[in-house]
N, C-alpha and C positions, 0 to 999 in steps of 0.2 A: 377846202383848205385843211393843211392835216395840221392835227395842234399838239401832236406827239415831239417831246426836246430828244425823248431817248429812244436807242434799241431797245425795242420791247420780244421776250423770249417765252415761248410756251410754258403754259408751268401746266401738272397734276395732281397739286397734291389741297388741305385745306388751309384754312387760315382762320383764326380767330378774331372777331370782332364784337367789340365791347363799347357799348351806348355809352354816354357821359350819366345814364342811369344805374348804370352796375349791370345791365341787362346784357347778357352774351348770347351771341350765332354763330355758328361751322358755318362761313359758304367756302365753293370750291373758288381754287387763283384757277383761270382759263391763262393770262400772260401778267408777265411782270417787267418792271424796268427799274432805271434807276431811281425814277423820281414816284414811281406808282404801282399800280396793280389793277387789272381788270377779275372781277370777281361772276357767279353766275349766282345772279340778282330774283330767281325765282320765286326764296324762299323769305325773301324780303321788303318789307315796308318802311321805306327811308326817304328822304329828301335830299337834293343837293343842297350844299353848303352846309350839313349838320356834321357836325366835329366826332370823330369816331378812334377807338386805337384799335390798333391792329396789329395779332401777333402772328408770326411767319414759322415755318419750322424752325426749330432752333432759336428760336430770338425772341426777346424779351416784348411788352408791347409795347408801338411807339407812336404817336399823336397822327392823328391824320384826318382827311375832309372827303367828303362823297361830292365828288365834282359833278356828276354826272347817272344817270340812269337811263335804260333805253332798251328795250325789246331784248327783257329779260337778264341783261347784264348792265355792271354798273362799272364806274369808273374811280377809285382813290387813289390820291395825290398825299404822298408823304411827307409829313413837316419839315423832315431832314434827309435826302438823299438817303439812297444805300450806298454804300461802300460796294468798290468794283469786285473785290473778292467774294464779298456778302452774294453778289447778284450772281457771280458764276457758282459759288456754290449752289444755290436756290434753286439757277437754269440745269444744273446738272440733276436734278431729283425730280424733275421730268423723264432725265431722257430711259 
């Protein structure tokens, strides 16, 4: 059953993420959408449902949840949507 709301778009580039501890990690976005991000979860020891923010190129950081982990990638769910321009921006610095 697919549990995806949005078009999800290659991404290449990093993102920043910051523990409710102050404690910061670089992983790479593999896809992005509107409501999330899939990240490559190698370099990382996290749990689902722990509260994270996450900054995107360009953009400030913004509240977010780790839904998900799973054979080496993980899944975040953003507290508020992107904005559709946000997201085609984002999807173009892939291509």
């Amino acid at each position: 059953m697919e549990r995806r709301k949005n078009d999800r778009f290659a991404a290449s580039y990093n993102a920043e993420v910051r523990y409710r501890s102050g404690r910061k990690l670089e992983l790479p976005v593999l896809d992005i959408s509107l409501g999330g991000c899939m990240v490559d979860a190698r370099a990382w020891s996290i749990r689902p449902g722990e509260q994270l923010s996450i900054k995107l190129p360009g953009l400030g950081y913004q509240p977010a949840e780790l839904v998900w982990i799973e054979d080496e990638r993980a899944g975040i769910v953003f507290e508020e949507p992107l904005y559709e321009p946000t997201l085609e921006h984002l999807s173009r610095l892939a291509a």
